[in-house]
C-alpha positions, 0 to 999 in steps of 0.5 A: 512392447511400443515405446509410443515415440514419434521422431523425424530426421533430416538427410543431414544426419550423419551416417552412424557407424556399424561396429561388430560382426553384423548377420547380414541379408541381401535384398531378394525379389523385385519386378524382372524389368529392375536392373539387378545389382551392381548393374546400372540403374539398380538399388542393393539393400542391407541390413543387419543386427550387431549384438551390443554390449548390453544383455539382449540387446542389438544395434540395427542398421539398414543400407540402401545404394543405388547405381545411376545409369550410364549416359551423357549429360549436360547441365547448364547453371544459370547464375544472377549477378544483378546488383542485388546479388552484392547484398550480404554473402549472396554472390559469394555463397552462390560461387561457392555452392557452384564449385561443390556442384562442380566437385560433385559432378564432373568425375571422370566416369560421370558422363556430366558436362557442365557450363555456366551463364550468368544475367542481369539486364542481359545474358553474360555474353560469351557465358562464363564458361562452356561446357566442361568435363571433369578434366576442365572442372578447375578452369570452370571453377576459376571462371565462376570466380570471376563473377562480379554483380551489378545492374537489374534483373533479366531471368529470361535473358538467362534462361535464353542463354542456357538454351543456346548452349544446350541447342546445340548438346548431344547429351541424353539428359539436358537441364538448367539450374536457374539461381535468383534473389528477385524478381525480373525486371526486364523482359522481352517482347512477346511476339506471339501468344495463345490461350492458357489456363493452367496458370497457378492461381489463374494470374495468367490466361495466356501463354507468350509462344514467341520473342522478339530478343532484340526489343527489351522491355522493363525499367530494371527497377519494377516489376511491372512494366508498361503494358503492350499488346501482342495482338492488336485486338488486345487480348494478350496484353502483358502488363509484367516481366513474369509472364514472359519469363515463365512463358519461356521457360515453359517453351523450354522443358516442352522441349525436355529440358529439366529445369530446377529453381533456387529462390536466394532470400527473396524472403516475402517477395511473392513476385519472386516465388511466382516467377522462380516456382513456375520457371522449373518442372524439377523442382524449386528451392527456398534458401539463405546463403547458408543453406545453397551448398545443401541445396545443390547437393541435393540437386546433384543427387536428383541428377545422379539418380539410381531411385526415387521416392523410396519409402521403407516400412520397417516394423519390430519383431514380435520378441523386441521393442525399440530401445529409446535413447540408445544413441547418444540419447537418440531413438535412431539415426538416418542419413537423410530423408524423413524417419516417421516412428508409430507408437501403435503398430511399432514400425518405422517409416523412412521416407528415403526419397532419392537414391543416388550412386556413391550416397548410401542412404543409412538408418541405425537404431537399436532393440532389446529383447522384450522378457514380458514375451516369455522368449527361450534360450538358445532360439532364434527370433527375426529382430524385424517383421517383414520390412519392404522398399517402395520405389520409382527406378531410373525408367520410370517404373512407379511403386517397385518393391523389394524386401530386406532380408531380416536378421535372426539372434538368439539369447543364451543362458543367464544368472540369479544374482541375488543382494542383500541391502541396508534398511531402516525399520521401516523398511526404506533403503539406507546408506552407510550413514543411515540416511534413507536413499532412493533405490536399493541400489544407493542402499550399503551393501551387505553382499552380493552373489550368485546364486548356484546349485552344485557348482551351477550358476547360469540357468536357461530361460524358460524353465521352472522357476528357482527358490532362491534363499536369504542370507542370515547376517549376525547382528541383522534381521531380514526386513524385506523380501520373502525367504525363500523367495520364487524366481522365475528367469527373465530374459536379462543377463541378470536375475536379481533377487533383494533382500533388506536387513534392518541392523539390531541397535540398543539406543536410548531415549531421552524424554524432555518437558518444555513450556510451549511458549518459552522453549525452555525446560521446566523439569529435568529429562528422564533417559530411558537406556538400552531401548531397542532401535525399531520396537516402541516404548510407551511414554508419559507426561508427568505432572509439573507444579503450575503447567497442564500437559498438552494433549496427547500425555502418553505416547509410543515412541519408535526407537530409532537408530540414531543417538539422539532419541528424543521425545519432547512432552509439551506444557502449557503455562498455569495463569498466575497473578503477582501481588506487587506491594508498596510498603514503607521501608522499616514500617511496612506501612502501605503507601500505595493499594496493592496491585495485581500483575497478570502472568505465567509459571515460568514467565518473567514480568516486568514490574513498575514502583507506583508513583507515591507522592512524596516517597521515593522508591528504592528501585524503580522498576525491577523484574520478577520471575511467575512461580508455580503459586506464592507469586508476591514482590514489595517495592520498598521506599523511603520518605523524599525531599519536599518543599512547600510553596508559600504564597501570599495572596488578596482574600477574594481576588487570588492577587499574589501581593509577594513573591511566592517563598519555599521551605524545605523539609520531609514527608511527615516533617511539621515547619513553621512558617511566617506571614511576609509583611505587605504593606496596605494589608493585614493576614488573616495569621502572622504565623503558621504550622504546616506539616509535609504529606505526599503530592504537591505541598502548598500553603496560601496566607490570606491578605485583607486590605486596609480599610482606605476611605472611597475618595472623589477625584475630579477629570477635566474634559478638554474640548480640541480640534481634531488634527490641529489639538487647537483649544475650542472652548474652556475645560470643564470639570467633572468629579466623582468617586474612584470607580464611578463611570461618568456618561455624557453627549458632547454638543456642537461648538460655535467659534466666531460663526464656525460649527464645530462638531463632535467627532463621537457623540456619546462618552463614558469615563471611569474614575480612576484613583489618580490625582490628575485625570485628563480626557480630551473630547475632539471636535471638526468643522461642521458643515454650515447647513449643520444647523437642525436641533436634535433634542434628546430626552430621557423619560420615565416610561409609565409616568412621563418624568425625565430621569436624566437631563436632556442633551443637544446634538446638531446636524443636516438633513439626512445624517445619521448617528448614533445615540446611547441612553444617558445613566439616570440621575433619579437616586430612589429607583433603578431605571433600566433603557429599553435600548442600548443604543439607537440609530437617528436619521435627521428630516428637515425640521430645525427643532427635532426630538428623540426620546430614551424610555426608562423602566422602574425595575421592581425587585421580586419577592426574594427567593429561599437559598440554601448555603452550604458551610465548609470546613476546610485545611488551609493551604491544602484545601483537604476538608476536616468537617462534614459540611453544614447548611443554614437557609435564608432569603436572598439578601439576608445577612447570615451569622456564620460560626465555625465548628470545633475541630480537634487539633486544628485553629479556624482562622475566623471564628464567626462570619457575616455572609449575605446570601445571593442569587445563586441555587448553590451557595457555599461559605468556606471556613480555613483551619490550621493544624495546631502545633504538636512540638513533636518530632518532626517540629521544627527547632526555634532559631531554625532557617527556611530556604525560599524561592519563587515558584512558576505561577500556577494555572488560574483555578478551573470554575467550580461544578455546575450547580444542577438546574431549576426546574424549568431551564432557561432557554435561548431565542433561536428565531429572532436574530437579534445584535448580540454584539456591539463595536468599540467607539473607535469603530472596530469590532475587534474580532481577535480580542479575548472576551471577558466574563462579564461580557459573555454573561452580557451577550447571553443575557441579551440572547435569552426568550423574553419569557426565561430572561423575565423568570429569571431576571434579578439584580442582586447576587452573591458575588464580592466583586460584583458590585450593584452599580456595575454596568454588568450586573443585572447580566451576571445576576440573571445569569447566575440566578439561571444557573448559567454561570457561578464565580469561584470558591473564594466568593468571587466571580471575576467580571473582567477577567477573559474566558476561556474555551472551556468555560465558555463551552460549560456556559453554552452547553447548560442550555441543553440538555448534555449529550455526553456520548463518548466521540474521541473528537479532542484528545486533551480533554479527558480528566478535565473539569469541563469535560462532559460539556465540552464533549456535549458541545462537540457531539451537537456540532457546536463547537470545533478543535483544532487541526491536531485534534485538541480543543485547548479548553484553558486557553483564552476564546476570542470574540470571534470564537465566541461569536461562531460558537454562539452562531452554532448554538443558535443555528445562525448561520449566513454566507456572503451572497445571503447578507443585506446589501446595507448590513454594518461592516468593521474595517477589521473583520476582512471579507477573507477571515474565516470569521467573516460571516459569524462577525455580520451575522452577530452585530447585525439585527435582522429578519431573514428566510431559510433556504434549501440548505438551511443558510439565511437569506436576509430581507431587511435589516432592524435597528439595534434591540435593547433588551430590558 
């Protein structure tokens, strides 16, 4: 059998020990001219096989010892001491190796004499000691002590040392140990040269025959040296102290002086190596300082030589392998050279090397008898094939061979041993706690013994083969192994036959049914008892209310021996629904619609009370636990606490006129409640009753005010020197109605020959109802040559007729300002300018004129609208009556009259209502609820608790009424002014805009051909009167289904905007992309929202940082105005706006609102670039739309 294991050793392994009487055999044969043991110059070899205490087993050993010669010999160490040598422990690791060298070779029966030399730039002089026998080996040793290291390096010096000493030696053999750690850095000078080629690496091509060792060449620092010539043709020109070193050297073993080398640490110095390898013909040697006593040992044993290069083959017999790891885990042990092992031919291969007297050379391993080569007892087997040593003996004779004499051994008779073992059922090994092991041999153990017929229990190999039978155990089976079971011996001590056996156990088995998702147990175990451990037992899933049983539902189930037996039916939970109630606690009145919890049999859910308005429920949240079927839970309530906030409002406005008040009571709970007394107004009811429901509980009291006569007031103007408030003239008085707007143009003031002009042209004032008015107009020093005539006329367009008078300014050439049309005075038509403003430049002539042209507004045949007439629950809003509706044209006056309704009052019987512009009008007729005097009625004399409540939130605009048949639509190619400044010169980009004002601005912004469809200057709204600046823009604007006002039939002109209604405004220009986007998160629910989310999806509008739209906050005007860009696709960057475009000192060129502020106040023509931005080509003076 090969054991395919490859190991090598080195001559450091120890020797191992032979224990036991070893079969020994002396070496035979060899050449008749080999010395014969113990004669000098000849080798003896040994081997043996020692039994082991293992069956069939031998320990191997194989010995080789040699006697050197007898003759005389002397060695010369040549030792570095240049200052290099003082680096680490080299100097003294090369002392102590050259004492062990000393210790090896001077015996007294050695014939070795030995000397020493020692060099850096030059030899040691005497040397360091003289040749010595083994009766001066101490003195020799005290002299190498005293070695010390400094200066360069001379090999060649001490190479020349060495041969003087040896020059004059009678020895037979001479040689020279030569140690170094560098390369030379002295020479001396070559004299005498020829050619040579056998240089290795052709470094050289000549060799130096002759010196001149009074001239010393080299630095002590370098290699290299300065070149010389040794012939004065210059063929031989020496350019290193190598090349002389090895030349002498060469001269040296020319003359049969052995030379070997040791290169100390010189590491990758390969001038060293060079010089060290080619300086010896014995043979060199790389080591650290730890390794020179190995070094010098193995140089003595070259020395005291009985044989080289011995090489043993040594194969295995043809009955034995190799045992591995049979020493201390080794395949073998050799006392040096190289052991090669081959897997193949199952041989060895010992690479001896040098044999040496006094040096046995030893290898040990060890064999085992091989059974599968059917060996016999009582015969004898070689342990080894033929194993031979090849070798060169002291005279130099190549490839001398002798063979071992190879032991015989023989195996005797052997045993049956047979064992019964613990198993499981399944036949696997078990130990004593029933846990399976990995062998039989970790198995419990049942018995043991020999198997033996008549008293006879060793049997010889070889022979027939046995039955061998199976013990019958109580309480056991026999579960592994054939009874009877046929043996047929081995070579091994023991035969061993097993047999296993399964113990009988009764146990029994609990089978248990679990909800998968749980973990838990839904029906009790079942214990099925007395089951035999190793048989199997069918099992099946019973059926459990409300769960399914997993797959597979029958089973069988191998008893095992173990007393928890347990087989686990999985279930899968039936989907339930639990039906969660919400009743009145003694009524089981329904408060809230059923709901329908999902879950599972056997899940526990968590279940929340519905929030009632106006009920408390009597437990909040509770936990219910999902059954089989019948799954229903009530949350029980009673009635709660409520409170009604009165408030006390102007009809038409929603003006709170007295602090809100609370009464408090119950859901269901009818109170009586009084109108607080507001001077100036009148309630619509002194009294009413409310009766409590769930939610939010609010009652409002309509106020109207008095009748108060519209009175005239009178303003002074005062006409004042700006910076000094110097009076320039005197004032003048102007008078009108409270609410009147009075326009006029200031003109120039002469004082004693100075011009005064007005700093603002044009004024306008509203009466107020106070009783002293003031309004200051100022006035600065005019340039004198402000002296050319502006007249101002302000004419009927289609006749020619002024409608207002005319007005004077004063100027120079070339200023420009600004002017506004007057108010007309003609009382029997509507005029409307056909600009709002006007920009006039003066030329040179001293009279000028300027003319505002007026058109007649005609009103259109009015148009059929219908009304819708509601009928609803004051202070709840909750509507008692279906709606009705009557029809009329616009401007008709209509007699409204409120339906009957059963337990309810109207708080007007009948009502006037004059119908507007608007598609969709509607009238409100308010009901309160009659009193019952029932329980629940509150008791006269009782008291009502008030407090003020947070102000609500302003109501959200009413739905968007549906549009006409042919939209309006919006001018998107003329960029027109949509904006204008404040008199003060601001733009005042941060301002809220007001209602009126967007209804202005989208006026202005619609096509000719929608504005004059559309075009109207009445309407259905109370506050927005016929004289109001605003009101053909609202008018349209409603007329187009643009705008609507709110529920009580107002429309809140300056009231300011908010974003979302700003958004529903634009957006009913569009047709409305309400494509869910999730681009604000607190818009959903909101009463704008389709058009906010349409505005956003069209990439009009934009949210905030955090994702919200804020829709009930109030827009800026710059909001506004970058809102409208988008729509309008007017979009301009900095570099694209005319350099004479109008800036506002407050619109800052670094406010994110810059360009949409240019781009909404400025009239302009424009080209569209690449990137769809503007770029301006002139400027246009300020449109007035009609």
């Amino acid at each position: 059998m090969k054991s395919g294991i490859r190991l090598i050793v080195t001559w450091l392994c120890m020797i191992s020990l032979i224990l036991g009487m070893p079969s020994m055999a002396l070496g035979a044969g060899g050449s008749p001219s080999d010395p014969v043991w113990p004669n000098p110059g000849s080798i003896q070899l040994n081997k043996t096989a020692t039994p082991t205490d293992n069956f069939g087993e031998w320990k191997v050993t194989l010995t080789v010892e040699g006697k050197q010669l007898k003759t005389n010999t002397d060695i010369v160490l040549v030792i570095d001491k240049s200052g290099s040598m003082n680096d680490g422990k080299r100097l003294a690791s090369a002392k102590e190796a050259a004492k062990s060298f000393a210790d090896s070779l001077l015996t007294s029966d050695s014939g070795v004499r030995l000397a020493a030399v020692s060099f850096n730039n030059a030899a040691s002089d005497p040397p360091v000691y003289g040749f010595a026998d083994a009766s001066k080996k101490d003195d020799f040793k005290k002299a190498i002590d005293k070695i010390s290291a400094t200066g360069g390096t001379n090999i060649q010096a001490g190479l020349k040392a060495a041969d003087d000493l040896l020059k004059n030696s009678p020895a037979d053999k001479k040689y020279i140990v030569l140690l170094s750690d560098g390369e030379p850095t002295y020479s001396y000078k070559g004299t005498a040269a020829t050619s040579y080629n056998d240089w290795p690496n052709m470094k050289y091509s000549f060799i130096i025959t002759d010196f001149d060792f009074t001239s010393l060449k080299g630095t002590g620092s370098s290699f290299s040296l300065s070149s010389y010539n040794i012939d004065r043709a210059g063929t031989y020109k020496v350019t290193d102290n190598g090349l002389p070193t090895i030349s002498h050297a060469k001269l040296l073993y020319d003359k049969g002086i052995g030379i070997y080398s040791i290169g100390l640490e010189v590491g990758n110095n390969s001038n060293a190596v060079y010089v060290l390898n080619n300086s010896q013909n014995r043979g060199y040697y790389s080591a650290n300082s730890d390794e020179l006593k190995k070094v010098f040992a193995e140089i003595s044993s070259d020395i005291k030589f009985a044989a080289r290069d011995a090489v043993v083959t040594d194969p295995m017999g043809e009955k034995f392998n190799l045992q591995p790891g049979a020493l201390d885990g080794k395949d073998y042990e050799a006392s040096q050279g190289e052991v090669v092992w081959n897997p193949a031919t199952e041989t060895f291969q010992w690479n001896v090397g040098t044999v040496s007297e006094g040096k046995s050379a030893t290898l040990t391993y060890v064999v085992v008898i091989d059974p599968s080569s059917n060996p016999v007892s009582d015969t004898l087997y070689p342990t080894n094939g033929k194993t031979t040593i090849d070798y060169t003996n002291v005279y130099g004779n190549t490839h001398i061979v002798k063979e071992f004499t190879v032991p015989e051994v023989k195996i005797g008779l052997v045993k049956i041993l047979v064992k019964g073992y613990a198993v499981n059922l399944q036949g696997k090994p078990i130990n004593k706690a029933g846990d399976e092991v990995a062998s039989p041999a970790l198995a419990e153990q049942l018995y043991s013994e020999y198997y033996s017929v008549d008293s006879k229990d060793s049997f010889p190999v070889g022979g027939d083969p046995i039955s061998v039978p199976a013990k019958s155990l109580d309480g056991y089976k026999l579960k592994v192994g054939v009874d009877p079971t046929m043996v047929t011996l081995q070579a091994t001590a023991d035969n061993i036959v097993l047999f296993g056996y399964a113990k009988v156990i009764e146990k029994s088995v609990t089978v248990k049914y679990v909800d998968r998702d749980s973990g838990k147990e839904i029906a009790d175990p079942d214990v099925i008892e007395k089951a035999i451990v190793g048989e199997q037992i069918k099992l099946e899933a019973k059926q459990i209310p409300g769960y399914t049983a997993e797959e597979p539902t029958t089973f069988n189930y191998p008893v095992e021996n173990k007393d928890n037996n347990e087989h686990i039916f999985y279930y899968t939970a039936n989907k339930q629904t639990v039906t969660v109630k919400y009743l009145e606690r003694g009524t089981d009145k329904e408060l809230s619609p059923s709901t329908s919890v999902p879950g599972k049999t056997g899940e526990t859910v968590k279940l929340t009370a519905a929030t009632v308005p106006g009920y408390t429920p009597e437990k909040a949240e509770d936990t219910y636990t999902v059954k089989a079927e019948g799954n229903e839970y009530i949350f029980y309530y009673t009635a709660g606490e409520q409170t009604v906030t009165v408030k006390y409002l102007e009809k038409g406005t929603d003006k709170e006129l007295s602090p809100s008040t609370s009464v408090p009571g119950k859901t269901g709970e009818t109170v009586k409640l009084t109108a607080a007394i507001v001077s100036g107004y009148t309630p619509d009811k002194a009294e009413a009753t409310y009766t409590f429901h769930a939610g939010a509980n609010e009652y409002i009291f309509y106020y109207v005010q008095d009748e108060q006569p519209i009175e005239e007031r009178a303003v002074t103007i005062h006409f004042l020197e700006e910076g000094t408030e110097a009076v320039l003239k005197d004032p003048e008085v102007k008078s009108g109605k409270v609410g009147e707007t009075l326009t006029w143009t200031a003109e120039n003031i002469t004082v004693t020959d100075t011009v005064y002009a007005p700093v603002q042209l044009n004024h306008s004032y509203t009466i107020t109802n106070e009783e002293v008015q003031d309004y200051p107009i100022y006035y600065k020093k005019s340039d004198s040559e402000e002296n050319l005539k502006l007249t101002i006329q302000y004419l009927d367009r289609a006749t020619g007729e002024p409608v207002a008078a005319s007005d004077t300014v004063f100027g120079i050439e070339g200023k420009e300002i600004t002017l506004l049309p007057k108010t007309p005075t003609v009382t029997d038509a509507v005029y409307v300018p056909e600009l709002e403003s006007a920009t006039y430049t003066f030329n040179g002539d001293l009279e000028q004129e300027y003319t505002f042209y007026y058109n007649k507004q005609v009103d259109p045949e009015p148009a059929e609208r219908t009304v819708t007439v509601k009928y609803l629950e004051q202070g709840s809003n909750r509507q008692l009556a279906n709606p009705t509706t009557v029809k009329g044209k616009i401007g008709d006056t209509l007699t409204l009259t409120a339906v009957s309704i059963s337990g309810y009052t109207p708080t007007k019987s009948s009502d006037t209502y004059k119908i507007g512009n608007g598609e969709s009008q509607e009238y409100i007729f308010y009901y309160t609820a009659n009193s019952t005097g029932g329980p629940g009625s509150p008791s006269s004399g009782g008291s009502y608790t008030s407090y003020t409540p947070p102000s609500p939130p302003p109501p959200p605009a009413p739905p968007v009424p549906p549009l006409p048949p042919v939209p309006p639509k919006l001018d998107t190619e003329n960029h027109f002014d949509y904006i204008q400044g404040y008199p003060d010169g601001m733009v005042k980009p941060q301002n809220n805009i007001s209602r009126e004002e967007v209804a202005a601005i989208f006026y202005r912004l619609m096509e000719g051909e929608s504005r004059a469809n559309y075009y109207s200057t009445t309407n259905s709204y109370n506050d927005v009167k016929d004289t109001r600046w605003s009101n053909k823009h609202i008018s349209t604007m409603a007329n187009a289904g643009i705008i609507t006002g709110y529920p009580d039939g107002s429309f809140r002109p300056g009231q300011a905007i908010t974003r979302a209604e700003f958004a529903a405004i634009a957006a009913r220009f569009d047709k409305l992309d309400e494509r869910e986007s999730g681009l604000f998160t607190d818009i959903s629910g909101h009463w704008a929202e389709k058009y906010i989310l349409s505005a956003g999806n069209k990439g009009w509008i934009k949210g905030y940082t955090d994702g919200t739209f804020k829709p009930n906050q109030y827009i800026t005007r710059a909001e506004a105005m970058s809102f409208i860009n988008s729509v309008l696709n007017r979009k301009v960057k900095e570099s694209g706006i005319h350099k004479d475009a109008k800036k506002w000192p407050d619109n800052s060129a670094t406010s994110w609102y810059y360009e949409d502020v240019i781009e909404a106040t400025n009239n302009h023509d424009y080209s569209r670039n690449s990137d769809d931005y503007e770029t301006w080509e002139q400027l246009k003076p300020h449109r007035v739309e009609p």
